[in-house]
C-alpha positions as CSV (number, residue, x, y, z in Angstrom):
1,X,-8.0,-22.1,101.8
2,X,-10.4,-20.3,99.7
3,X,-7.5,-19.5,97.2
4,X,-7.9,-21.0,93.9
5,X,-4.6,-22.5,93.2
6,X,-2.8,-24.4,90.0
7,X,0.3,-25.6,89.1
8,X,2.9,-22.8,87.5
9,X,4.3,-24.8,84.8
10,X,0.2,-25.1,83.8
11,X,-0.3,-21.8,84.1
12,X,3.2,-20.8,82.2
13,X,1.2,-22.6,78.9
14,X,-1.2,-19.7,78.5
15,X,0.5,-16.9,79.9
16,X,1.8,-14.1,77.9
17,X,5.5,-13.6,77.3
18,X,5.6,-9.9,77.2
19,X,3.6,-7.0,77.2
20,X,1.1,-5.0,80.0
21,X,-1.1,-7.5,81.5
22,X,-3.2,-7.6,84.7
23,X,-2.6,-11.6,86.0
24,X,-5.3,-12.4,88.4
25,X,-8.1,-14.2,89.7
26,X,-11.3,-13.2,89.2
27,X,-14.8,-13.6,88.6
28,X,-17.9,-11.5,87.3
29,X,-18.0,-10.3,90.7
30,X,-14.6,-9.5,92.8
31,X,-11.1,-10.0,91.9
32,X,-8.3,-11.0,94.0
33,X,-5.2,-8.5,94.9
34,X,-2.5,-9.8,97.4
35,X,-0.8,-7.4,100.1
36,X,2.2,-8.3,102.3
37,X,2.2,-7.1,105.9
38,X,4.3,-7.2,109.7
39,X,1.9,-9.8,111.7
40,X,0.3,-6.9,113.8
41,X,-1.4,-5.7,110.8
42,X,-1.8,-8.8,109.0
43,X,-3.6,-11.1,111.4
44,X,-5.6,-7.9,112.4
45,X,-6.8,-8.0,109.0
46,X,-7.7,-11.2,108.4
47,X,-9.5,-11.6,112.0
48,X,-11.7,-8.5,111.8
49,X,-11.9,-8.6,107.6
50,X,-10.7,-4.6,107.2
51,X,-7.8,-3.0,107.7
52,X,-7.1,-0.9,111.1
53,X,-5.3,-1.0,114.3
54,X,-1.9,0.0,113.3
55,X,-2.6,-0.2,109.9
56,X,-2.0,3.5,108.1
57,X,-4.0,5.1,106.4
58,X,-1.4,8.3,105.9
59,X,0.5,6.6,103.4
60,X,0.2,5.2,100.3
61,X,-0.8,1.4,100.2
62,X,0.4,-0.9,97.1
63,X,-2.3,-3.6,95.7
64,X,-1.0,-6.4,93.7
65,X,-3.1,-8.7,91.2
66,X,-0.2,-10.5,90.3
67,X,0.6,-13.3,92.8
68,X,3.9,-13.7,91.7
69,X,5.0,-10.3,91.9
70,X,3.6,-10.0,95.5
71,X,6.3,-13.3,96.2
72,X,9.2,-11.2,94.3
73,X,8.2,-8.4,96.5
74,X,8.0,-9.9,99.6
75,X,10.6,-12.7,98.8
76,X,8.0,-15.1,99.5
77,X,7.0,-13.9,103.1
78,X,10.4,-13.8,104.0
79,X,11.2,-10.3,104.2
80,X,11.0,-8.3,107.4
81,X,7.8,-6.7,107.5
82,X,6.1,-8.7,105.0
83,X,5.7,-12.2,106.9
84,X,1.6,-12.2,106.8
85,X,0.5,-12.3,102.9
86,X,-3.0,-11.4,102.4
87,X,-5.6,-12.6,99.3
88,X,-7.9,-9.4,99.6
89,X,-10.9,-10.0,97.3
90,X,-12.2,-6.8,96.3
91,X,-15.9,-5.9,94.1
92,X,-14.9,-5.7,90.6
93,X,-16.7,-2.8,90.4
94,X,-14.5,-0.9,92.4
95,X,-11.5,-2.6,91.6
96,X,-11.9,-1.4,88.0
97,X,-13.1,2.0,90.1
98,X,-8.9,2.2,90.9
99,X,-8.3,1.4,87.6
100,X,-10.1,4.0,86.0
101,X,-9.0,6.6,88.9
102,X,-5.6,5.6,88.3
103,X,-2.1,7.5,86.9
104,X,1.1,6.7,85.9
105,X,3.8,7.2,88.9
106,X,6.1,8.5,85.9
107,X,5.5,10.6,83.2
108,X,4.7,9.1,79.8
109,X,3.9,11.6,76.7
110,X,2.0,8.5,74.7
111,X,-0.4,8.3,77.4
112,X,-0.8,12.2,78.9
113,X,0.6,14.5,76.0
114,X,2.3,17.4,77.6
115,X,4.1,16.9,80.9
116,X,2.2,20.0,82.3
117,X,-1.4,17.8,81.9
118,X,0.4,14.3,84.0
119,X,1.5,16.9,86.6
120,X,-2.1,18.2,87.3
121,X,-3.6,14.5,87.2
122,X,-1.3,13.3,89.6
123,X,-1.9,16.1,92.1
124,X,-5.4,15.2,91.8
125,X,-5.2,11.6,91.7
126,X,-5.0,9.4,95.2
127,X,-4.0,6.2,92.8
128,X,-1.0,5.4,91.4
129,X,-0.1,2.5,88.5
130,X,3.4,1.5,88.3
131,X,3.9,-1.6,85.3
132,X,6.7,-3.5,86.8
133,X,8.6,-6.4,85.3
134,X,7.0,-10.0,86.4
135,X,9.4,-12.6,87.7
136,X,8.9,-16.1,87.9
137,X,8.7,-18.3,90.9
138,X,12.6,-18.4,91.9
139,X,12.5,-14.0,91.1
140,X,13.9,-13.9,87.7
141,X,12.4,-11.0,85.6
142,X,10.1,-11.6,82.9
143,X,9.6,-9.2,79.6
144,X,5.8,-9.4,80.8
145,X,5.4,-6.4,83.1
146,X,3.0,-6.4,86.0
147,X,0.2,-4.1,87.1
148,X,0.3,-2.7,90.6
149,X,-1.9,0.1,92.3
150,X,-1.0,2.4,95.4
151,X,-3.8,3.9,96.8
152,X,-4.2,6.7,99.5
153,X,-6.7,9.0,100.5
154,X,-10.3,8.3,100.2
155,X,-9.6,5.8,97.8
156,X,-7.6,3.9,100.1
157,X,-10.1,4.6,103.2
158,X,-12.8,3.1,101.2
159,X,-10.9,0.2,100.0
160,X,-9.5,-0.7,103.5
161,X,-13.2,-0.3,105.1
162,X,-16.3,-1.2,102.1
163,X,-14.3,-2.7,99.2
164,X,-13.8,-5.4,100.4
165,X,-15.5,-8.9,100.3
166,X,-13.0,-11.0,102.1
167,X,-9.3,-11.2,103.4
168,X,-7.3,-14.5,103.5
169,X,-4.3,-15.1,105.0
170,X,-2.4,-17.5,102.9
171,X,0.8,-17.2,104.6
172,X,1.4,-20.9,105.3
173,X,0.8,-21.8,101.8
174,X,3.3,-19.3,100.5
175,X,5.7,-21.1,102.9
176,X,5.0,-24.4,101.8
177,X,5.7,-23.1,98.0
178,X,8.6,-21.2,98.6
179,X,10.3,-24.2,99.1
180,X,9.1,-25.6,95.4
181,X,10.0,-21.9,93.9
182,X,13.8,-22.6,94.5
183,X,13.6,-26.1,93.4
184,X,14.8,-26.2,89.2
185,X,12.1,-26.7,86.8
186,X,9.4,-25.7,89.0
187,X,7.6,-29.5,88.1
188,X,6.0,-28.8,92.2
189,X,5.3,-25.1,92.1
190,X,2.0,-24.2,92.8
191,X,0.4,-20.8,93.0
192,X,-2.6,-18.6,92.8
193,X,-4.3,-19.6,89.8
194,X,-4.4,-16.6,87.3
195,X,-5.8,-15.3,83.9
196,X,-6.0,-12.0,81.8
197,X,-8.1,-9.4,82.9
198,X,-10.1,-7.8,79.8
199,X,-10.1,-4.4,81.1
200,X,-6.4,-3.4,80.7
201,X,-4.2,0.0,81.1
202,X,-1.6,1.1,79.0
């Protein structure tokens, strides 16, 4: 596996306790965003390194930095639908590209001012940003809140097709930790290593 990974109760040491932060892993060149799929379009994905086949592109697709949100989400591969989880590494460049395209699924007057100005960006705007409360390994929430990205559109054509530097199927070691995540004190979890990103979104 090509996944960097690290023990939790490491990782828990530098960590954050609250706040907005974008967990992942990541380099000067790509980061890492996970995705949870049925196994017709996850093995397609991870044999032919883009998304297609029965993969839509008429709907909006979530990306997830966060490793450990992507297990809440998908209750660690377990949940119908989700059984194949992807590592997609994506170019930096165009994953802070979504970032910079992105708007807030609800409205927030700090960020937009008037509700009349959120309402024309997100008419216009083909990426979403949701912060969601993080959880940790067994899927309790966290006061850190999570970063994740739907993308549709061109956006999301782009991404599926020339983004993309290489897709990982890690489902068997998300198996193998699920077991540790429902253990107590997590002394065996292991995970996706992860760190701060410095470009940030309020």
């Amino acid at each position: 596996m090509n996944l960097r990974t690290e023990k939790y109760l490491d990782q828990l040491k530098r960590w954050p306790t609250s706040g907005k932060h974008i967990l992942a892993q990541f380099d000067d060149d790509t980061v890492v965003v996970y995705q949870a799929y049925r196994p017709a379009i996850g093995l397609f994905a991870a044999k032919n390194q883009h998304f297609g086949g029965e993969f839509s592109f008429a709907r909006m697709s979530w990306i997830k930095p966060n490793f450990l949100w992507m297990m809440y989400r998908s209750g660690w591969g377990a949940k119908d639908g989700q059984e194949v989880t992807l590592a997609v590494r994506v170019r930096r460049i165009d994953f802070d590209r979504i970032l910079q395209l992105a708007v807030h699924s609800t409205y927030l007057p700090e960020v937009y001012g008037a509700a009349e100005r959120w309402k024309a960006e997100i008419a216009e705007s083909e990426v979403r940003l949701q912060w969601d409360p993080d959880h940790d390994p067994r899927g309790v929430k966290q006061e850190r809140r999570a970063i994740q990205l739907g993308l549709a559109g061109d956006v999301l054509r782009k991404f599926a097709r020339t983004w993309i530097v290489d897709i990982e199927d890690i489902s068997d070691f998300v198996a193998d930790q699920k077991i540790h995540a429902e253990s107590q004190g997590f002394s065996k979890s292991r995970h996706a290593s992860g760190r701060g990103l410095p470009n940030q979104r309020s």
